[in-house]
C-alpha positions as CSV (number, residue, x, y, z in Angstrom):
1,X,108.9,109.4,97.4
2,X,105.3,109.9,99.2
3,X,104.9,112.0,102.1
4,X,102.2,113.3,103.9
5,X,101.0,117.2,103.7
6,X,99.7,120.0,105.3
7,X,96.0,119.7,105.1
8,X,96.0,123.1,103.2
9,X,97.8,121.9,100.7
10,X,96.1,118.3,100.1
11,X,92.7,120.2,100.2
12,X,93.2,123.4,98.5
13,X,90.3,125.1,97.9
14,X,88.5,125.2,94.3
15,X,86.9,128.4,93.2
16,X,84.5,127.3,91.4
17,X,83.2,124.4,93.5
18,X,84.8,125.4,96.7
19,X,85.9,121.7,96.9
20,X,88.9,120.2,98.5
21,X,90.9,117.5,97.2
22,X,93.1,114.6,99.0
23,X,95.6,112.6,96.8
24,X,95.7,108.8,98.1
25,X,98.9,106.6,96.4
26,X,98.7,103.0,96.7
27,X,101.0,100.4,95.0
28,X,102.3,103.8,93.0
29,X,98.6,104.8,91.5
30,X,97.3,107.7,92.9
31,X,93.9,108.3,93.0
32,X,92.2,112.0,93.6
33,X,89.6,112.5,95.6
34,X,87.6,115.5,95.4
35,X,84.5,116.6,98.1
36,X,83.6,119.8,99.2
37,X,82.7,118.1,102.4
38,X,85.3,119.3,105.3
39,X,84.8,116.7,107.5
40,X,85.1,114.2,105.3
41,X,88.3,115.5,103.6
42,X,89.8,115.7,107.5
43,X,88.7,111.8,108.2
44,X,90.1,110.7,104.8
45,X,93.5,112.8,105.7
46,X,93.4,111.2,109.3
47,X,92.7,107.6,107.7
48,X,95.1,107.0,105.1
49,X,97.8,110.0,106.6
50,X,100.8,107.9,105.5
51,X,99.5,107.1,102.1
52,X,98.9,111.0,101.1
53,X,101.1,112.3,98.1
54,X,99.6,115.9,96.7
55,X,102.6,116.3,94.2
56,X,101.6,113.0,92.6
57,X,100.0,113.2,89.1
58,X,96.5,111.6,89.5
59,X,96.1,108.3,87.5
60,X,92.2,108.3,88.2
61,X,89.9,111.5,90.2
62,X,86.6,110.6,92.2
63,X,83.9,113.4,92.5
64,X,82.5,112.4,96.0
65,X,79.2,113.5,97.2
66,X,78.4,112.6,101.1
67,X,75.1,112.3,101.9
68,X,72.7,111.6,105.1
69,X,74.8,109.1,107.0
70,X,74.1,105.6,107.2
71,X,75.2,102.9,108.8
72,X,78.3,100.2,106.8
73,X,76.8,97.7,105.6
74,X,77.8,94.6,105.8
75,X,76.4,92.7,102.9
76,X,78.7,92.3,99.6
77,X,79.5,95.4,96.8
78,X,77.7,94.5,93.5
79,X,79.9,95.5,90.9
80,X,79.1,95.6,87.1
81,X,80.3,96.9,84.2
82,X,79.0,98.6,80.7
83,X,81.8,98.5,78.3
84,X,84.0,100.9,79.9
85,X,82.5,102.4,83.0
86,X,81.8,100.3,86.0
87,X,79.1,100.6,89.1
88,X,80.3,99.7,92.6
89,X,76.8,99.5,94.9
90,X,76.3,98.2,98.5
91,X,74.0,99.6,100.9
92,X,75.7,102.1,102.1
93,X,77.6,103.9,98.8
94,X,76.7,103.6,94.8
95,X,79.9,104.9,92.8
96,X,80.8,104.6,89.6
97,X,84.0,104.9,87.8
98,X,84.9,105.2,83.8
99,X,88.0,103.6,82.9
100,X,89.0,105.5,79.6
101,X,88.2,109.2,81.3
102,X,89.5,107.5,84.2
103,X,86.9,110.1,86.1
104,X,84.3,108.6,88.7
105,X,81.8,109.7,91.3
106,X,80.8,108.3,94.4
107,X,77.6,109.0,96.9
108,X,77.8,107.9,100.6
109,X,77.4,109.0,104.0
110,X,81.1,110.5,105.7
111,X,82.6,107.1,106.9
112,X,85.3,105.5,106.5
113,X,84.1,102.2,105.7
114,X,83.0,103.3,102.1
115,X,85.3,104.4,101.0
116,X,87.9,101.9,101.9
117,X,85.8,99.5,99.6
118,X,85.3,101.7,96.9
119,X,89.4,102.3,97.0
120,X,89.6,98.2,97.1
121,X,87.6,97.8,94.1
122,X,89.0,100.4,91.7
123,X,92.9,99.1,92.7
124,X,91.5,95.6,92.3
125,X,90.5,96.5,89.1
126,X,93.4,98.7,88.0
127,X,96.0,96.0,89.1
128,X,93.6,93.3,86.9
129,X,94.7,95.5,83.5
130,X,98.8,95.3,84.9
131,X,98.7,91.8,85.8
132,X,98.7,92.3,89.5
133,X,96.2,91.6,92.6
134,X,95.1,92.2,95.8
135,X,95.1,89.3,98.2
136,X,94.0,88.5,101.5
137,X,97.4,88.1,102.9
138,X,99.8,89.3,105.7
139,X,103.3,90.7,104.3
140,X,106.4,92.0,105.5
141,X,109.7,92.9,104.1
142,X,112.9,91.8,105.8
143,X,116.4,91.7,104.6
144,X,115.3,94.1,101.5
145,X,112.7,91.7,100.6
146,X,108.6,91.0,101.0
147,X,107.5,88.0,102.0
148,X,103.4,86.9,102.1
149,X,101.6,85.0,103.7
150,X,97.8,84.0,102.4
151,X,94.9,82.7,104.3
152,X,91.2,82.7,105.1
153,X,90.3,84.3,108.3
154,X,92.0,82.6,110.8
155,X,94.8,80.8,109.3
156,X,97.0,83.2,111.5
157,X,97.8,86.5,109.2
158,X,97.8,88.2,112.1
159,X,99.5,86.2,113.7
160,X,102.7,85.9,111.8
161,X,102.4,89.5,111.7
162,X,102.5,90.1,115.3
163,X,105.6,87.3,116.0
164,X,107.6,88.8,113.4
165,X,111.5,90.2,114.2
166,X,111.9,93.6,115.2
167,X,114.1,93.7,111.5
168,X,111.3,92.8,109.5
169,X,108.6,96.2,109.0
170,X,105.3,95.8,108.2
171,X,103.2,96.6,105.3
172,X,99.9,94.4,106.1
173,X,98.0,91.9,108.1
174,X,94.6,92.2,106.2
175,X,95.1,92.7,102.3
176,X,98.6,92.6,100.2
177,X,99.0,94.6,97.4
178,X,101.3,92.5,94.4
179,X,102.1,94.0,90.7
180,X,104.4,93.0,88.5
181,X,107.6,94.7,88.0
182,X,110.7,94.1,85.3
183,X,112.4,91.7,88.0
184,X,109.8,90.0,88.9
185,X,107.3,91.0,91.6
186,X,107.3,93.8,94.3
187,X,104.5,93.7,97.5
188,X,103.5,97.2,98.9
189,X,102.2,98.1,101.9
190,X,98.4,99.1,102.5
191,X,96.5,101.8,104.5
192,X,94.0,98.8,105.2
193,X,94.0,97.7,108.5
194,X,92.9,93.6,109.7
195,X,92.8,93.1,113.5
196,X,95.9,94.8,114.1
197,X,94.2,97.7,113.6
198,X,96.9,99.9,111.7
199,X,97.7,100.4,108.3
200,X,101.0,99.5,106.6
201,X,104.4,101.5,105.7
202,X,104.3,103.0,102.7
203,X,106.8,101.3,101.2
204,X,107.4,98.3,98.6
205,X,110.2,95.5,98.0
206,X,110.6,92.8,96.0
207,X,108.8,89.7,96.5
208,X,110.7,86.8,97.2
209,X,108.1,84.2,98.5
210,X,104.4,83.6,98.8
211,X,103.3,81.4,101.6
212,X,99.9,79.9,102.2
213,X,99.7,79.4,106.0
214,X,98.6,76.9,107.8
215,X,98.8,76.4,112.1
216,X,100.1,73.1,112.7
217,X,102.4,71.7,115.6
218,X,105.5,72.5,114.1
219,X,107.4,74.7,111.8
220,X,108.5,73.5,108.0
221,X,107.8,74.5,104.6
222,X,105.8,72.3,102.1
223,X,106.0,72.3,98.5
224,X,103.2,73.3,97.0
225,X,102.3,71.5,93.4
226,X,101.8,74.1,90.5
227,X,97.8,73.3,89.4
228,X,97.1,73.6,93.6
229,X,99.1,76.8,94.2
230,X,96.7,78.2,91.5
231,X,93.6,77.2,93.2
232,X,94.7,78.3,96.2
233,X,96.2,81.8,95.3
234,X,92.2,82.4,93.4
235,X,90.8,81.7,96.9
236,X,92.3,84.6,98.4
237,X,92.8,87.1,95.2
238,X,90.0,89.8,95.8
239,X,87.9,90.4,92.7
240,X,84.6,91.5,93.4
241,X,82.9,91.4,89.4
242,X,82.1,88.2,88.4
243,X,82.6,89.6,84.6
244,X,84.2,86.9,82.6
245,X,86.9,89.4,81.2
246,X,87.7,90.2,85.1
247,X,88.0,86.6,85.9
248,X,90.2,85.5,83.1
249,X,92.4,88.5,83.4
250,X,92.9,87.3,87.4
251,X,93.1,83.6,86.4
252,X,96.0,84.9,84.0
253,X,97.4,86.9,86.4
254,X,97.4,84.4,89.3
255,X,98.9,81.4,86.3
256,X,101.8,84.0,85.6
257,X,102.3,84.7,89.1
258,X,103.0,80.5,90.2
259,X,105.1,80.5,87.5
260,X,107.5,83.2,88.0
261,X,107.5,83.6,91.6
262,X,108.3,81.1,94.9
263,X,105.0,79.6,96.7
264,X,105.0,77.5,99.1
265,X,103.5,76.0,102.3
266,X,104.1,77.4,105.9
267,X,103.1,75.4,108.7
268,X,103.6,77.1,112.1
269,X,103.3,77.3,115.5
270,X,102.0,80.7,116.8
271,X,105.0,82.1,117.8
272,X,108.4,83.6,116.3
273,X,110.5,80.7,115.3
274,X,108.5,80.2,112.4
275,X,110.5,83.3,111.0
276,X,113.4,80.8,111.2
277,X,112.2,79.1,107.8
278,X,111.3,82.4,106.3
279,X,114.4,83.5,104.3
């Protein structure tokens, strides 16, 4: 169960570095974060305050450095890789990350939209290795079960999001978190927020659909033909390497996925009978 802390005991002091530490689980892998930096250990707290689990074991620990600020950038991360350690560089943060030490560094100014990249990338990466993604989608849970809904920007994520029941919680309108589990597949929520402007519960439920969205001037559900609900489902998956490992690993994933789990069509008006079909 993940809770938040007291910020004493998320940043407990280190002796010999005086540095502080916050514990960030996502999709059930937590990753450490370690700055000496007090402002920066209070705006990750603030940021990702429902996602904060200090008991949790680390699965991989960050050494972060911040440095004179600077302003997000908005052009793409580069990310490469040298056998087993990877760089993650945009203008605005350099990190890199080794995945058998499973220890990594990163430099940037204190902001939070760094950060949030550099956690994207190493979760896109980690779920790679388990057959999992991160998609742009919209999901909810209702009835005990998650339900997502893909798109590009503007196929009405948020949207659905914001016409859903008052039964059905919400875990994200921006990026959905998907890993395989023994029953099939479970979605989690995420701390990362689209134009709702709020992050997710920190929860998870098994998957039960997939739906790629699409506004039309009525409600149904389409099939969607194997080969297509491939293509489409790589569209939206967010891998941010173009290392031919990386893409296979996704393309596998994202064949395994069609195959064992319900995708479909939504069509929809923008309003709440739309949740009428989703069941």
């Amino acid at each position: 169960m993940m809770a938040a802390g007291s910020s004493s005991a998320l940043c407990a002091p280190s002796v010999a570095k005086r540095a502080r530490s916050v514990t960030i689980e996502i999709g059930s892998i937590p990753i450490l974060l370690r700055s000496s930096h007090e402002k920066f250990c209070a705006m990750v707290e603030q940021r990702y305050a429902n996602f904060l689990n200090p008991s949790a074991t680390p699965v991989y620990q960050f050494e972060m450095q911040i440095e004179t600020p600077s302003e997000p950038s908005e052009e793409d991360a580069r990310v490469s890789r040298d056998g087993s350690r990877w760089i993650f560089e945009r203008g605005d943060f350099r990190a890199g990350w080794d995945t058998r030490s499973r220890q990594g560094w990163v430099r940037q100014s204190a902001n939070p939209y760094s950060i949030d990249t550099v956690l994207r990338i190493c979760h896109s990466l980690a779920l790679a290795e388990k057959g999992g993604f991160l998609v742009h989608a919209a999901s909810a849970v209702r009835g005990g079960s998650a339900f997502v809904f893909a798109g590009v920007s503007g196929a009405g994520k948020t949207t659905i999001s914001r016409v859903a029941p008052r039964d059905a919680t919400f875990l994200t309108d921006e990026i959905s978190y998907i890993r395989p589990d023994e029953a099939g597949y479970r979605a989690y929520g995420t701390p990362f927020a689209g134009e709702m402007g709020r992050a997710g519960e920190n929860m998870s439920a098994p998957l039960k659909a997939l739906y790629f969205l699409e506004k039309g001037p009525e409600n149904r559900i389409e099939p969607v033909e194997r080969a297509q609900a491939v293509r489409e489902l790589m569209r939206h998956i967010l891998f941010f390497a173009h290392d031919a490992d990386l893409v296979k690993r996704v393309f596998d994933a994202a064949l395994d996925f069609v195959s064992r789990a319900r995708v479909e069509r939504l069509v929809f008006t923008p309003d709440a009978r739309a949740w009428e079909l989703i069941r």
